[in-house]
C-alpha positions in Angstrom: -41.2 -304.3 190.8 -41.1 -307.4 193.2 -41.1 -310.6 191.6 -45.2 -311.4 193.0 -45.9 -308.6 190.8 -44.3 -310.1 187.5 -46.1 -313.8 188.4 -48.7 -315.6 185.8 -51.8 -314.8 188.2 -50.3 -311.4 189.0 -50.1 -310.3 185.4 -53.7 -311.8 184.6 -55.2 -309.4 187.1 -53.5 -306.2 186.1 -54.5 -307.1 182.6 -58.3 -308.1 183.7 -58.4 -304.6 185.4 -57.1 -302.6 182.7 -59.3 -304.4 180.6 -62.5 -301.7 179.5 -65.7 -304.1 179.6 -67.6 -301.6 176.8 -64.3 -302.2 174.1 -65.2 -306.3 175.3 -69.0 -306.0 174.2 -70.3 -305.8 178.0 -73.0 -303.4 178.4 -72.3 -300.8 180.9 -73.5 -300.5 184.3 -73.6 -297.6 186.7 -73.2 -299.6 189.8 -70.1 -301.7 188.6 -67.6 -301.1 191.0 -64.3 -302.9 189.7 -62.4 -300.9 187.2 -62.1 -303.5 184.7 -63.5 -306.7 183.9 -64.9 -308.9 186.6 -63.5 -312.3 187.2 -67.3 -313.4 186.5 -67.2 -311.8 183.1 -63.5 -312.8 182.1 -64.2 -316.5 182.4 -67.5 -315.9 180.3 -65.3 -314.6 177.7 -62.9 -316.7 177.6 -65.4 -319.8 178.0 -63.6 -321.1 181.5 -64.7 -321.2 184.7 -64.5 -318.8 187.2 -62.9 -320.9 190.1 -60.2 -321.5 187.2 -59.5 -317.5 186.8 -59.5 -317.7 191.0 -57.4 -319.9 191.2 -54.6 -318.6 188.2 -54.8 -315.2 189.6 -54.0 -316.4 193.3 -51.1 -318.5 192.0 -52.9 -322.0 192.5 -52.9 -323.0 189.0 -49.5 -321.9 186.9 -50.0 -324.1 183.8 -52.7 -323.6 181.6 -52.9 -324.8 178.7 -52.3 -323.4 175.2 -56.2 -323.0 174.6 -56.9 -321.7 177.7 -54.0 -319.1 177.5 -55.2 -318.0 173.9 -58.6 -317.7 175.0 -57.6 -315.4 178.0 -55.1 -313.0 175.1 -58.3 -313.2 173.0 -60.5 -311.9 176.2 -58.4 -308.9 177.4 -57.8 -308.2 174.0 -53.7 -308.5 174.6 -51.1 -307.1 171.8 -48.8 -309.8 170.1 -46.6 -308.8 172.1 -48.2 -308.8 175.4 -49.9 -312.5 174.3 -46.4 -313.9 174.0 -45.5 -312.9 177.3 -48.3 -314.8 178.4 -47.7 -317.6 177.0 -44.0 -317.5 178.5 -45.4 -316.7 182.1 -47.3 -320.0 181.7 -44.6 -321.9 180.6 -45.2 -322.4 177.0 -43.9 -321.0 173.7 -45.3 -318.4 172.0 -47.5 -319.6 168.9 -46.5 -317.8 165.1 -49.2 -317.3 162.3 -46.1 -317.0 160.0 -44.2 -319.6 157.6 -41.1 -321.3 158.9 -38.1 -319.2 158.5 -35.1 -319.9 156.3 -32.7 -317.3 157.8 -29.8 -317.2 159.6 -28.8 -313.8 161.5 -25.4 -312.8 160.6 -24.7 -313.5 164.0 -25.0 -316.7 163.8 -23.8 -316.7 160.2 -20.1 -315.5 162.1 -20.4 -317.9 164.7 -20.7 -321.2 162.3 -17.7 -319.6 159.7 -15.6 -320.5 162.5 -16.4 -323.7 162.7 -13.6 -325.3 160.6 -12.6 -327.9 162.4 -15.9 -329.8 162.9 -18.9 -330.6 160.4 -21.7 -328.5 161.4 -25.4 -327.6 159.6 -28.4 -325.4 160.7 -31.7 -327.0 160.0 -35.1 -324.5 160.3 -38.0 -325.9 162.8 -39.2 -328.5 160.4 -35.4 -330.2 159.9 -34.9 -328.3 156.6 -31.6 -328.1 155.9 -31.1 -324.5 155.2 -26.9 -324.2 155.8 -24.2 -325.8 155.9 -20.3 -325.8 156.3 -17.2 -326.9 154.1 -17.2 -329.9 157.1 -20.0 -331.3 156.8 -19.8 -331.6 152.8 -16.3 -333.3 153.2 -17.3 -335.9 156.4 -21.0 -337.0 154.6 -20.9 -335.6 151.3 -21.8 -332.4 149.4 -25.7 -331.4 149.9 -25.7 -329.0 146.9 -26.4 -332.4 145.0 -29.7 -332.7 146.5 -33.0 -331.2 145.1 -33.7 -328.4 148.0 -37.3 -330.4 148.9 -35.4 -333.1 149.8 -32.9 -331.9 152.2 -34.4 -332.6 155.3 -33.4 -334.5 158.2 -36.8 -336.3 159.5 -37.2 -337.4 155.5 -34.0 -339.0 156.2 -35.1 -340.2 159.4 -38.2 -341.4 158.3 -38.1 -342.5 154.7 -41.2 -342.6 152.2 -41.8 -344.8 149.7 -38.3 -346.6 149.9 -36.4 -343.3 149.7 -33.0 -343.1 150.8 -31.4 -340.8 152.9 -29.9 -337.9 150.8 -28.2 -336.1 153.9 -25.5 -338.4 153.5 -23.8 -339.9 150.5 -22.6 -342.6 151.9 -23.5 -345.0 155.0 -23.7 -343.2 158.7 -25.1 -345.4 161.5 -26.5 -343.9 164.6 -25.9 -346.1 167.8 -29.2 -344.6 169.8 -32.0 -344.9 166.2 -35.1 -344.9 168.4 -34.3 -342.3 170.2 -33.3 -340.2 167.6 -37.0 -341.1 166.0 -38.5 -339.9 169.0 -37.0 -336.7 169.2 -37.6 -335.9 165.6 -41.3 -336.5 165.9 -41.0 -334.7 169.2 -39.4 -331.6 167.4 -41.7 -331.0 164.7 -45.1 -332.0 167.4 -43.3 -328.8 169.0 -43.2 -326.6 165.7 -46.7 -327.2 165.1 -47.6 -325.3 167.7 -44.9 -322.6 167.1 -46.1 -322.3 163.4 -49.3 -323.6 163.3 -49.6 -322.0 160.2 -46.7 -323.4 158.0 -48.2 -325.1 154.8 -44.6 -326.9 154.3 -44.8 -328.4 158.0 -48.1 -329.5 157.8 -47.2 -330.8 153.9 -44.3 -332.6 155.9 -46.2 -334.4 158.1 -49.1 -334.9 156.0 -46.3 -337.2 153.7 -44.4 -338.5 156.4 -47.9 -340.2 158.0 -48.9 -341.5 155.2 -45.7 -342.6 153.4 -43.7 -343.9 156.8 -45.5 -346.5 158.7 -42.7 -346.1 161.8 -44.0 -342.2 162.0 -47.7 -342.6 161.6 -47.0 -345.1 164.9 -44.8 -342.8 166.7 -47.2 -339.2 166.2 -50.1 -341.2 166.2 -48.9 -342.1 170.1 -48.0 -338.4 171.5 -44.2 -339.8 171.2 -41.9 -337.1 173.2 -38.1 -337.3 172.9 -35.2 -335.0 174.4 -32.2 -336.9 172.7 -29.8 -334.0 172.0 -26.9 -335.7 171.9 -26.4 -338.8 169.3 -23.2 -341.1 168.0 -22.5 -341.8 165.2 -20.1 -344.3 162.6 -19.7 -342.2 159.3 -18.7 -345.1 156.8 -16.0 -342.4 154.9 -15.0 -343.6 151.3 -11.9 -342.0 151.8 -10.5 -342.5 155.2 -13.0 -345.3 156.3 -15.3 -345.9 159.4 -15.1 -342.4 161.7 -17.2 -342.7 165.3 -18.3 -338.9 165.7 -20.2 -337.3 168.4 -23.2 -335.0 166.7 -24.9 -332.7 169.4 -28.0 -330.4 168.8 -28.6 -326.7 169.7 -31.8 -325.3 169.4 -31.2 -321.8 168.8 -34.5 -319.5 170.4 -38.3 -319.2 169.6 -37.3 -319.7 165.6 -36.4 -323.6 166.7 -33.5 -323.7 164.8 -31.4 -326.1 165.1 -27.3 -326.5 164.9 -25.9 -329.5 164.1 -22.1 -330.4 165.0 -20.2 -333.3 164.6 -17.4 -333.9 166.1 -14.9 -336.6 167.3 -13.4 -337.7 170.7 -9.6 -335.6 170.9 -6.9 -337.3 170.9 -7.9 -340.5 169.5 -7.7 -342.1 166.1 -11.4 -340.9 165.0 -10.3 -337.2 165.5 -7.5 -337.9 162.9 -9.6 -340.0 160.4 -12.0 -336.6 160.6 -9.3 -334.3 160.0 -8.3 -335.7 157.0 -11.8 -336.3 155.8 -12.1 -332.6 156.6 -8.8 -331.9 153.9 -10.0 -334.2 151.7 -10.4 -331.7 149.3 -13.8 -331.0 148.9 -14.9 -327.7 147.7 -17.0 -325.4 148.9 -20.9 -326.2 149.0 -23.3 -323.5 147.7 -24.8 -322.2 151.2 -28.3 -322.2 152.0 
Protein backbone atom coordinates (compact mmCIF):
# COMPACT_ATOMS: atom_id res chain seq x y z
CA UNK A 1 0.00 0.00 0.00
CA UNK A 2 1.63 3.48 -1.04
CA UNK A 3 1.28 6.10 1.37
CA UNK A 4 -1.53 8.25 -1.14
CA UNK A 5 -3.57 5.30 -0.48
CA UNK A 6 -3.52 5.49 3.47
CA UNK A 7 -4.12 9.68 3.19
CA UNK A 8 -7.46 11.40 4.93
CA UNK A 9 -9.11 11.98 1.36
CA UNK A 10 -7.91 8.63 0.21
CA UNK A 11 -9.54 6.67 2.99
CA UNK A 12 -12.85 8.83 2.68
CA UNK A 13 -13.33 7.63 -0.83
CA UNK A 14 -12.67 3.94 -0.29
CA UNK A 15 -15.06 4.17 2.58
CA UNK A 16 -17.77 6.39 0.42
CA UNK A 17 -17.47 3.51 -2.20
CA UNK A 18 -17.87 0.67 -0.03
CA UNK A 19 -20.57 2.42 1.55
CA UNK A 20 -24.21 0.43 0.32
CA UNK A 21 -26.70 3.55 -0.32
CA UNK A 22 -29.93 1.10 0.52
CA UNK A 23 -28.19 0.13 4.32
CA UNK A 24 -27.93 4.54 4.29
CA UNK A 25 -31.80 4.95 3.59
CA UNK A 26 -31.25 5.93 -0.23
CA UNK A 27 -33.76 4.48 -2.50
CA UNK A 28 -32.33 2.43 -5.16
CA UNK A 29 -31.84 3.27 -8.69
CA UNK A 30 -31.11 1.12 -11.70
CA UNK A 31 -29.13 3.69 -13.55
CA UNK A 32 -26.64 4.51 -10.59
CA UNK A 33 -23.42 3.89 -11.83
CA UNK A 34 -20.98 4.45 -8.81
CA UNK A 35 -20.72 1.44 -6.53
CA UNK A 36 -21.24 3.25 -3.39
CA UNK A 37 -22.41 6.46 -2.24
CA UNK A 38 -22.16 9.48 -4.49
CA UNK A 39 -20.22 12.49 -3.31
CA UNK A 40 -23.78 14.34 -3.83
CA UNK A 41 -25.41 11.93 -1.41
CA UNK A 42 -22.44 11.70 1.22
CA UNK A 43 -22.50 15.45 1.86
CA UNK A 44 -26.46 15.29 2.17
CA UNK A 45 -25.83 12.86 4.89
CA UNK A 46 -23.57 14.22 6.61
CA UNK A 47 -25.12 17.80 6.25
CA UNK A 48 -21.80 19.42 4.42
CA UNK A 49 -21.26 20.58 1.21
CA UNK A 50 -20.21 18.83 -1.62
CA UNK A 51 -17.29 21.07 -2.72
CA UNK A 52 -16.15 20.28 1.01
CA UNK A 53 -16.18 16.17 0.34
CA UNK A 54 -14.21 17.32 -3.19
CA UNK A 55 -12.01 18.93 -1.78
CA UNK A 56 -11.14 16.32 1.46
CA UNK A 57 -11.14 13.45 -0.91
CA UNK A 58 -8.52 15.23 -3.41
CA UNK A 59 -6.30 16.23 -0.40
CA UNK A 60 -7.20 20.04 -0.46
CA UNK A 61 -8.67 20.17 2.88
CA UNK A 62 -6.80 17.82 5.71
CA UNK A 63 -8.37 19.26 8.90
CA UNK A 64 -11.84 18.96 9.48
CA UNK A 65 -13.18 19.49 12.26
CA UNK A 66 -14.43 17.15 15.06
CA UNK A 67 -18.24 17.69 13.88
CA UNK A 68 -17.60 17.36 10.48
CA UNK A 69 -15.45 14.16 11.05
CA UNK A 70 -18.36 12.56 13.28
CA UNK A 71 -20.80 13.38 10.88
CA UNK A 72 -18.82 11.66 7.96
CA UNK A 73 -18.34 8.16 10.64
CA UNK A 74 -22.08 8.67 11.28
CA UNK A 75 -22.72 8.75 7.20
CA UNK A 76 -20.63 5.69 6.08
CA UNK A 77 -21.76 4.04 8.94
CA UNK A 78 -17.88 3.40 10.19
CA UNK A 79 -17.07 0.78 13.22
CA UNK A 80 -15.46 2.33 16.42
CA UNK A 81 -12.77 1.34 15.31
CA UNK A 82 -12.62 2.46 11.84
CA UNK A 83 -14.13 6.19 13.28
CA UNK A 84 -11.11 6.48 15.40
CA UNK A 85 -8.90 6.06 12.59
CA UNK A 86 -10.60 8.80 11.21
CA UNK A 87 -10.37 11.03 13.51
CA UNK A 88 -6.44 10.34 13.67
CA UNK A 89 -6.12 10.71 9.73
CA UNK A 90 -7.48 14.20 10.42
CA UNK A 91 -5.39 15.07 13.15
CA UNK A 92 -7.60 14.80 16.06
CA UNK A 93 -8.06 12.43 18.94
CA UNK A 94 -10.42 9.96 19.06
CA UNK A 95 -13.71 10.91 21.18
CA UNK A 96 -14.74 8.09 24.29
CA UNK A 97 -18.47 7.65 25.40
CA UNK A 98 -16.89 6.07 28.57
CA UNK A 99 -15.92 7.49 32.17
CA UNK A 100 -12.40 8.52 32.83
CA UNK A 101 -10.21 5.73 33.78
CA UNK A 102 -8.55 5.15 37.05
CA UNK A 103 -6.10 2.34 35.93
CA UNK A 104 -2.75 1.92 35.52
CA UNK A 105 -1.39 -1.06 33.17
CA UNK A 106 1.04 -3.08 35.01
CA UNK A 107 3.33 -1.85 32.60
CA UNK A 108 3.40 1.26 33.73
CA UNK A 109 2.79 0.10 37.23
CA UNK A 110 6.75 -1.54 36.67
CA UNK A 111 7.98 1.40 35.13
CA UNK A 112 7.03 3.98 38.16
CA UNK A 113 8.24 1.15 41.05
CA UNK A 114 11.56 2.07 39.79
CA UNK A 115 11.35 5.32 40.40
CA UNK A 116 12.96 5.57 43.78
CA UNK A 117 15.05 8.24 43.55
CA UNK A 118 12.59 10.92 42.34
CA UNK A 119 8.97 11.92 43.56
CA UNK A 120 6.72 10.92 40.90
CA UNK A 121 2.48 10.53 40.66
CA UNK A 122 0.12 9.56 37.79
CA UNK A 123 -2.96 11.69 37.56
CA UNK A 124 -6.07 10.36 35.17
CA UNK A 125 -7.30 13.01 32.25
CA UNK A 126 -9.19 15.19 34.68
CA UNK A 127 -5.85 15.70 37.20
CA UNK A 128 -7.11 13.00 39.59
CA UNK A 129 -4.59 11.80 41.44
CA UNK A 130 -4.92 8.15 41.11
CA UNK A 131 -1.00 6.92 42.22
CA UNK A 132 1.61 7.72 43.66
CA UNK A 133 5.22 6.82 44.91
CA UNK A 134 7.03 6.51 48.46
CA UNK A 135 8.84 10.06 46.86
CA UNK A 136 6.36 12.04 46.44
CA UNK A 137 4.78 11.33 50.02
CA UNK A 138 8.26 12.13 51.64
CA UNK A 139 9.15 15.51 49.26
CA UNK A 140 5.26 17.13 49.75
CA UNK A 141 3.61 14.98 52.12
CA UNK A 142 1.55 11.82 52.39
CA UNK A 143 -1.71 11.98 50.04
CA UNK A 144 -3.41 9.06 51.84
CA UNK A 145 -4.54 11.92 54.25
CA UNK A 146 -6.65 13.46 51.76
CA UNK A 147 -10.39 12.56 51.23
CA UNK A 148 -10.08 10.81 47.49
CA UNK A 149 -12.54 13.81 45.90
CA UNK A 150 -10.15 15.99 46.75
CA UNK A 151 -6.95 14.81 45.33
CA UNK A 152 -6.76 16.54 42.30
CA UNK A 153 -4.31 18.79 40.81
CA UNK A 154 -6.51 21.66 38.93
CA UNK A 155 -8.54 21.89 42.55
CA UNK A 156 -5.18 22.72 43.77
CA UNK A 157 -4.54 24.87 40.93
CA UNK A 158 -7.61 26.56 41.01
CA UNK A 159 -9.01 26.67 44.52
CA UNK A 160 -12.91 26.96 45.43
CA UNK A 161 -14.36 28.59 48.06
CA UNK A 162 -10.91 29.44 49.88
CA UNK A 163 -9.72 25.79 49.75
CA UNK A 164 -6.27 25.05 50.15
CA UNK A 165 -4.20 22.99 48.17
CA UNK A 166 -4.19 19.30 49.67
CA UNK A 167 -1.53 17.99 47.09
CA UNK A 168 0.94 19.34 49.31
CA UNK A 169 1.23 19.57 53.06
CA UNK A 170 3.31 22.09 53.20
CA UNK A 171 4.23 25.37 50.95
CA UNK A 172 5.52 24.53 47.13
CA UNK A 173 5.88 27.64 44.88
CA UNK A 174 5.90 27.35 41.13
CA UNK A 175 8.21 29.96 39.43
CA UNK A 176 5.98 29.88 35.80
CA UNK A 177 1.96 29.99 37.92
CA UNK A 178 0.20 31.38 34.83
CA UNK A 179 1.44 29.11 32.73
CA UNK A 180 0.83 26.31 34.70
CA UNK A 181 -3.03 27.71 34.80
CA UNK A 182 -3.12 27.63 31.26
CA UNK A 183 -2.08 24.38 30.67
CA UNK A 184 -4.39 22.91 33.23
CA UNK A 185 -7.40 24.51 31.74
CA UNK A 186 -5.86 23.44 28.41
CA UNK A 187 -5.72 19.78 29.62
CA UNK A 188 -9.07 19.20 30.80
CA UNK A 189 -10.67 21.61 27.42
CA UNK A 190 -8.75 18.47 25.77
CA UNK A 191 -10.48 15.62 27.88
CA UNK A 192 -13.76 16.95 27.23
CA UNK A 193 -13.59 16.08 23.99
CA UNK A 194 -11.85 12.68 24.79
CA UNK A 195 -14.58 11.80 27.35
CA UNK A 196 -17.36 13.80 26.55
CA UNK A 197 -19.24 11.67 28.58
CA UNK A 198 -17.54 11.76 32.06
CA UNK A 199 -20.05 12.95 34.72
CA UNK A 200 -16.94 13.67 37.24
CA UNK A 201 -15.18 15.97 34.42
CA UNK A 202 -18.06 17.82 33.69
CA UNK A 203 -18.90 17.82 37.76
CA UNK A 204 -15.22 19.27 37.74
CA UNK A 205 -15.64 21.98 35.76
CA UNK A 206 -19.07 22.76 36.49
CA UNK A 207 -17.39 23.55 40.37
CA UNK A 208 -14.30 24.95 39.21
CA UNK A 209 -16.47 27.87 37.04
CA UNK A 210 -18.47 28.68 39.45
CA UNK A 211 -16.32 28.42 42.57
CA UNK A 212 -12.79 29.95 40.97
CA UNK A 213 -13.17 33.26 39.36
CA UNK A 214 -9.32 32.94 37.74
CA UNK A 215 -10.91 29.65 35.83
CA UNK A 216 -14.26 30.91 34.75
CA UNK A 217 -11.79 33.83 33.04
CA UNK A 218 -9.33 31.42 31.67
CA UNK A 219 -12.14 28.64 29.96
CA UNK A 220 -14.41 31.22 29.41
CA UNK A 221 -11.44 32.62 26.88
CA UNK A 222 -10.52 29.31 24.83
CA UNK A 223 -7.07 29.59 27.05
CA UNK A 224 -4.53 26.89 25.42
CA UNK A 225 -1.31 26.04 27.27
CA UNK A 226 1.66 23.48 26.36
CA UNK A 227 3.72 24.07 29.69
CA UNK A 228 5.15 20.60 30.30
CA UNK A 229 7.86 21.40 32.07
CA UNK A 230 7.53 23.53 35.55
CA UNK A 231 9.99 24.65 38.62
CA UNK A 232 9.42 24.45 41.58
CA UNK A 233 10.62 25.62 45.61
CA UNK A 234 9.24 22.74 47.94
CA UNK A 235 9.33 24.58 51.33
CA UNK A 236 10.46 20.95 53.26
CA UNK A 237 9.82 21.00 57.08
CA UNK A 238 12.57 18.77 57.42
CA UNK A 239 15.49 19.72 55.21
CA UNK A 240 14.07 23.21 54.16
CA UNK A 241 13.65 25.09 50.76
CA UNK A 242 14.33 22.28 47.77
CA UNK A 243 14.25 23.90 43.95
CA UNK A 244 13.00 20.76 41.90
CA UNK A 245 12.32 20.42 38.30
CA UNK A 246 8.68 18.55 37.80
CA UNK A 247 8.08 17.51 34.05
CA UNK A 248 4.79 16.03 32.60
CA UNK A 249 4.25 12.92 30.40
CA UNK A 250 1.09 12.35 28.89
CA UNK A 251 0.90 8.77 28.60
CA UNK A 252 -1.53 7.87 25.13
CA UNK A 253 -5.30 8.32 24.21
CA UNK A 254 -6.19 7.64 28.12
CA UNK A 255 -4.41 11.30 28.85
CA UNK A 256 -2.75 10.21 31.60
CA UNK A 257 -0.41 12.01 33.05
CA UNK A 258 3.08 11.28 34.98
CA UNK A 259 4.34 13.50 37.15
CA UNK A 260 8.21 13.61 38.24
CA UNK A 261 10.08 15.78 40.32
CA UNK A 262 13.32 15.88 40.34
CA UNK A 263 16.41 18.06 41.20
CA UNK A 264 19.40 19.53 39.26
CA UNK A 265 22.56 16.59 39.90
CA UNK A 266 25.14 17.57 41.53
CA UNK A 267 24.05 20.51 43.34
CA UNK A 268 22.88 21.15 46.90
CA UNK A 269 18.96 20.72 45.94
CA UNK A 270 19.72 17.02 44.78
CA UNK A 271 21.05 16.40 48.31
CA UNK A 272 18.27 18.36 50.35
CA UNK A 273 15.82 15.83 48.13
CA UNK A 274 17.70 12.79 48.92
CA UNK A 275 17.32 13.16 52.42
CA UNK A 276 13.75 14.34 52.12
CA UNK A 277 13.45 11.15 50.20
CA UNK A 278 15.00 8.99 53.59
CA UNK A 279 13.22 10.93 55.73
CA UNK A 280 11.45 8.16 56.84
CA UNK A 281 8.19 8.27 55.57
CA UNK A 282 6.22 5.18 55.11
CA UNK A 283 4.62 3.86 52.41
CA UNK A 284 1.32 5.66 51.11
CA UNK A 285 -1.70 3.41 50.28
CA UNK A 286 -1.55 3.40 46.30
CA UNK A 287 -4.19 4.54 44.23
Amino acid sequence: MTTDETTLGATLRAWRDRSSPAAAGLPSRRTRRAKGLRREELAELAGISVDYVVRLEQGRSTTPSAQVVAALARALRLTESERDHLYRLAGLVPPSHAEISDDIPPGLRRLLNRLDDAAAAVFAADWQMIWWNRGWAALLGDPSSTPPRLRNFARDTFPIDGEGPRLSHWPVTSLAQDTVESAVVSDLRRATGRFPDSDRLTSLIQSLTTGSERFAELWASGAVGTHREDHKIVQHPAVGPIAADCDVINDGDAERKIVVLTAAPDTEDETKLRLALLSGIPDPARG
